[in-house]
C-alpha positions as CSV (number, residue, x, y, z in Angstrom):
1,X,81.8,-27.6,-2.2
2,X,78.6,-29.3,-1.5
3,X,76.7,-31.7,-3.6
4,X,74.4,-29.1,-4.3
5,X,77.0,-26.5,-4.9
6,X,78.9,-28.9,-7.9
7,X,75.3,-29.1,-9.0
8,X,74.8,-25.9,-9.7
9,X,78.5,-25.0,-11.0
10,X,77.7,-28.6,-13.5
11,X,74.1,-26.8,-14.5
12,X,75.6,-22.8,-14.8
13,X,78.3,-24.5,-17.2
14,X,75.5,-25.9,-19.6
15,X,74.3,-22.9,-20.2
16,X,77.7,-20.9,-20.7
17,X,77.8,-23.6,-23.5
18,X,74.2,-22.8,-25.0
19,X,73.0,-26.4,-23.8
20,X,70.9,-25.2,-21.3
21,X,68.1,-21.9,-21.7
22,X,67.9,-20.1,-18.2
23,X,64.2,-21.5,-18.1
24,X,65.4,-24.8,-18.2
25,X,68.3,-24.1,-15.7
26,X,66.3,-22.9,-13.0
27,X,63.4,-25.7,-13.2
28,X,66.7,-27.8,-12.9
29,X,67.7,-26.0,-9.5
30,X,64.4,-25.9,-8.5
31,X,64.4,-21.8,-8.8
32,X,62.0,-19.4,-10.6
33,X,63.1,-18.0,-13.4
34,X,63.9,-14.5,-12.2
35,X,66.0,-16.3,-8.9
36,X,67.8,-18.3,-12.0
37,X,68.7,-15.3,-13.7
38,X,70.3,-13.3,-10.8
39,X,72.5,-16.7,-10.4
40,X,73.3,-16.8,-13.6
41,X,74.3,-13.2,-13.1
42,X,76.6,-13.7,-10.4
43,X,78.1,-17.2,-11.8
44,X,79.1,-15.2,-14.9
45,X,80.7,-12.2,-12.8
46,X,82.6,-14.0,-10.2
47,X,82.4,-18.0,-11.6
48,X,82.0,-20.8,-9.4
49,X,83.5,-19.4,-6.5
50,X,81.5,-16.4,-5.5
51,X,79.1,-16.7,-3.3
């Protein structure tokens, strides 16, 4: 993975915890909010290793 992939994995687990809001996750990325909520979407269907 790259160092912008373990990022994002490091982020997506922060908010599985309740750490992170999905506002706050995707100003982390660098996404809008909607573009953080479809990855959060497919983090929490296929984990870390769908793409």
């Amino acid at each position: 993975m790259s160092a912008r992939e373990l990022d994002r994995v490091e982020v997506m687990g922060r908010v599985k915890a309740g750490a992170l809001r999905l506002v706050e996750e995707a100003e982390m990325l660098g996404l809008s909010y909607r573009q953080g909520k479809r990855v959060w979407a497919r983090y929490r269907v296929g984990g870390a290793g769908r793409r």
